[in-house]
N, C-alpha and C positions, 0 to 999 in steps of 0.2 A: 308355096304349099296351097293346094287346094280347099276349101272350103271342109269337108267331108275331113280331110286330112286333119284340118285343125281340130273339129270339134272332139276327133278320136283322142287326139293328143291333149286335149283339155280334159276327157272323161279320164283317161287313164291317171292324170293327175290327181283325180276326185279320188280317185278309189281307196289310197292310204288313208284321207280327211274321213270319209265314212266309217271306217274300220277304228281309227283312233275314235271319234265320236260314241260308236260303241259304247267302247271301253270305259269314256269319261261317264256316261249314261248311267252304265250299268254298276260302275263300285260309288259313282258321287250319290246316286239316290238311295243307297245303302247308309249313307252318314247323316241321311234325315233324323231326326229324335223321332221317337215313338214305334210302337211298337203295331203292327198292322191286325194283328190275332187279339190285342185288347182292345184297341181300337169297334173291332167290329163286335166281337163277345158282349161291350160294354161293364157291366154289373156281372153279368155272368162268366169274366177273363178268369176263373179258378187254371192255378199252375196247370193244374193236367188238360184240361182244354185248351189251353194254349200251347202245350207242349205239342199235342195230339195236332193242331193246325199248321205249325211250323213242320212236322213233319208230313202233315200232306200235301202241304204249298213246297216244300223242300227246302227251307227257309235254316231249317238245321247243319244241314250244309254246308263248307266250306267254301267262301266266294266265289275261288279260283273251278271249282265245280259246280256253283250255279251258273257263272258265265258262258262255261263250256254249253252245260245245257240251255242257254239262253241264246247263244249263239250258231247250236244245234238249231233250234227250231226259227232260227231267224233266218237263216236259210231258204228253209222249205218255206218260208211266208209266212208261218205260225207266230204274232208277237204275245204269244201267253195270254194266259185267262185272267178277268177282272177278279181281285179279290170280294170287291165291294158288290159289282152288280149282274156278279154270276154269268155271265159272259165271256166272248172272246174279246181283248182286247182291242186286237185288228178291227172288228166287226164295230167296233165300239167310236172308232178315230174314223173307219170309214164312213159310217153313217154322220157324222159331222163334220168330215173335211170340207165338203161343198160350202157350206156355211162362211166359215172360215175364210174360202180360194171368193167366195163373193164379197167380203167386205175388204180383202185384199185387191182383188181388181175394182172394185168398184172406187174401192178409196186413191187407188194408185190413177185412175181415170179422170178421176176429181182435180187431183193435185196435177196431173199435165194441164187440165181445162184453165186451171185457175192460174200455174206460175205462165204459162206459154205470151197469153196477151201480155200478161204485164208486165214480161221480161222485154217482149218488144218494142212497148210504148216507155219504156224508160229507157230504152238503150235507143231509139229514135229520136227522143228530148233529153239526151246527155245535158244534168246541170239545170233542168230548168222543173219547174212544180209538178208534173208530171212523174217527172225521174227522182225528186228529194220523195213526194208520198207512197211510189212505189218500193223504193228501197226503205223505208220504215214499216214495211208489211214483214221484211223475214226478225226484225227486231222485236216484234211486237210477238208476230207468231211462236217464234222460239221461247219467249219468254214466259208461256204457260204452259205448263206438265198439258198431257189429254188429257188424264180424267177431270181435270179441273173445264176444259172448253166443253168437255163432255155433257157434265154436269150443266153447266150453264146454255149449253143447247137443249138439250129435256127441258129445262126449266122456262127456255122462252120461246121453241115450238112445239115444246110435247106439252104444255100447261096455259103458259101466260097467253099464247096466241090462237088460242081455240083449238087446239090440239092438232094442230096442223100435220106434224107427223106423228109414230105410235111410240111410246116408251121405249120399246121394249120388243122382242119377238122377231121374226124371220120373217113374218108373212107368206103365205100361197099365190104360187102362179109366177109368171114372172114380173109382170107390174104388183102385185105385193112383195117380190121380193125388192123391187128399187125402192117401193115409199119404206117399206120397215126398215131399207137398212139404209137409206138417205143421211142421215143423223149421225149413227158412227160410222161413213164412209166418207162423211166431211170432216170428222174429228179425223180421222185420220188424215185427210187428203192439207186440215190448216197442218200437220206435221210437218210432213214432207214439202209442199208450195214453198214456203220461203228457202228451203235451201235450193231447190230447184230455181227458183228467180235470180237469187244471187249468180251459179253457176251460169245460168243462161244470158244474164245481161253482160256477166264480163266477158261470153263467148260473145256475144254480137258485139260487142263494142271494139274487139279486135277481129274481128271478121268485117266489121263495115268500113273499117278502115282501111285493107286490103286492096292491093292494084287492080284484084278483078272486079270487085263490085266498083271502084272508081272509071275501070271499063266499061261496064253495065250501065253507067249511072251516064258518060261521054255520049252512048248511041242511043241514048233519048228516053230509055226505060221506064216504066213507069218506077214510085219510088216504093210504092206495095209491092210489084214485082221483083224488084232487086230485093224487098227484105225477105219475101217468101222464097223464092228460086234460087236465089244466088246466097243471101247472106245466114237466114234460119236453118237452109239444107246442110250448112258445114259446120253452123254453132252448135247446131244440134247432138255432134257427135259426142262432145266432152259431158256434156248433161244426160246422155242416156247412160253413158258409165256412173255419175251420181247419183241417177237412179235406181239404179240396179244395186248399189251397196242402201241406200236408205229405205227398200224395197226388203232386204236382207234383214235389216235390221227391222221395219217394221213387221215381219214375220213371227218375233215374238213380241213385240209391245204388242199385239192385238189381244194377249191376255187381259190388259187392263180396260180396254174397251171394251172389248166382251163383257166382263164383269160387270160394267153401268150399263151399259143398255139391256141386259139381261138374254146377249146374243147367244143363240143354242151352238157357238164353234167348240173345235178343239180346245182351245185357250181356256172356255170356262170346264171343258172336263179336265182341264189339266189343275186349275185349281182344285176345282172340287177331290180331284182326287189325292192330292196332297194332303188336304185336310182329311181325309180318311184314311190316308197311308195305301192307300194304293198300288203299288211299287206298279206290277206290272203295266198297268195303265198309263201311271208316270212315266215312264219309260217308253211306250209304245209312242205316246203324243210326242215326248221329248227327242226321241230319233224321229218320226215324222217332218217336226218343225226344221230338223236339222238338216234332213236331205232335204226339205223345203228350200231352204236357204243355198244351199251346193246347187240343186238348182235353178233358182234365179241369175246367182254368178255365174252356172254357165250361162243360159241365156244371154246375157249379159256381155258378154265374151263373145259370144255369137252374132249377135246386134253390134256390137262395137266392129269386128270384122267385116259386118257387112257394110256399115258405112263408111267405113276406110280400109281398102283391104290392105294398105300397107302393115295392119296389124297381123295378119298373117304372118308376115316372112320376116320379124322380127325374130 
């Protein structure tokens, strides 16, 4: 099967996952508590003014016909209007996805810079001090939530050390966007690194063992060369697919970064607007983050095939 062939045959699988996502979206943010017309009334929620807002948001409604219209205008592009900030929804996730897709790449950049060398220096010194302090980095790393590495990076270069990066904020330009968002794109990047190092030293450790790099290594090679050329080009492939699902999943924990660093993404409008009741906003972000996620897996799937194409014709 062709390339083009596959990825068709991979979207078309997506398409039921989107549609069920929906659904889950749109009746689970319904079983939030509170009510989104006292919510914003405050003091002033008297029965008839709330009454009077449910029926102009259509909120009065029967689920099974606000879905319909909710899926009416998710169609045409339309993800409904903010209840809180008098807006379009869409308009609302648009203007802060970039945010978001930057501390996602940035962070996902960090974490190959960081797990790549020191999957190969421990799987080069199999057994020996090199490879015991390497392989205590994904024990260590895993062992702290983010907000807590969070927390404690603000603390020791957004304060203790002359303020070396900012709190807080996106920054302007594109070198303000690297220093502002340096700090939670390495919170994120300690997440992901150790499960990538682990994946990657036991790919080279049975890749360097192999007949061809013992090939390699017979016609004089150098031994940087055989770990670059010959043995990282094929360990490689099993870690891009663990990226791709820890990628996924980092998709939504960027909610809880956002939050401490005071990042302007989706994630903090998704809180913010839960604690306002929100719905349609919640919803907007929440199917966003989702075909987020359906996209990377494909990607994923795409990169996987390309570096092996026997994935195709499986």
């Amino acid at each position: 099967m062709s390339l083009g062939g596959y990825v068709v045959r991979r979207l078309a699988h997506l398409v039921p996952i989107v549609l069920g996502v929906t659904i889950l979206v749109f009746f689970l943010i319904h079983l939030v508590p509170g009510d989104p017309a006292r919510t914003i009334l405050g003091n002033q929620a008297t029965d008839a003014r709330v009454a009077l807002l449910h029926h102009e948001w259509g909120l009065d409604r029967p689920l099974p016909v606000q879905y319909e219209k909710f899926m009416g205008r998710l169609v045409h592009g339309d993800l409904g209007s903010s209840l809180f900030y008098g807006m379009g929804a869409g308009r609302l996730v648009v203007d802060r996805l970039p945010v978001t897709l930057w501390l996602i790449g940035f962070g996902t950049l960090l974490s190959v810079l960081i797990a790549v060398p020191l999957a190969a220096l421990a799987a080069t010194q199999r057994d020996r001090l090199p490879d015991h302090l390497v392989r205590a980095v994904p024990l260590v790393g895993l062992g702290f939530p983010p907000f807590w590495v969070g927390i404690v990076l603000l603390l020791v270069f957004g304060l203790h050390l002359g303020r070396l990066f900012p709190v807080g904020g996106y920054g302007n330009g594109f070198t303000g966007h690297l220093h502002s968002m340096f700090l939670p794109s390495l919170t994120v990047a300690f997440g992901i690194a150790p499960i990538l190092i682990r994946s990657l030293r036991a790919s080279l450790l049975e890749v360097l063992e192999s007949d061809y790099v013992t090939t390699a290594r017979s016609k004089g090679l150098p031994e940087r060369r055989v770990l670059v050329h010959h043995a990282l080009r094929n360990g490689i492939v099993s870690t891009v697919s663990v990226l791709g699902v820890n990628v996924g999943f980092l998709v939504g924990g960027t909610l809880v970064i956002e939050q401490v660093f005071a990042v302007p993404g989706i994630g903090q409008l998704m809180i913010n607007s839960i604690f306002q009741r929100d719905f349609p906003v919640v919803q907007a972000v929440t199917l966003v983050f989702s075909v987020m996620v359906v996209l990377v897996y494909l990607l994923t799937d795409v990169a996987h095939a390309l570096l092996d194409p026997r994935v195709r014709f499986e």
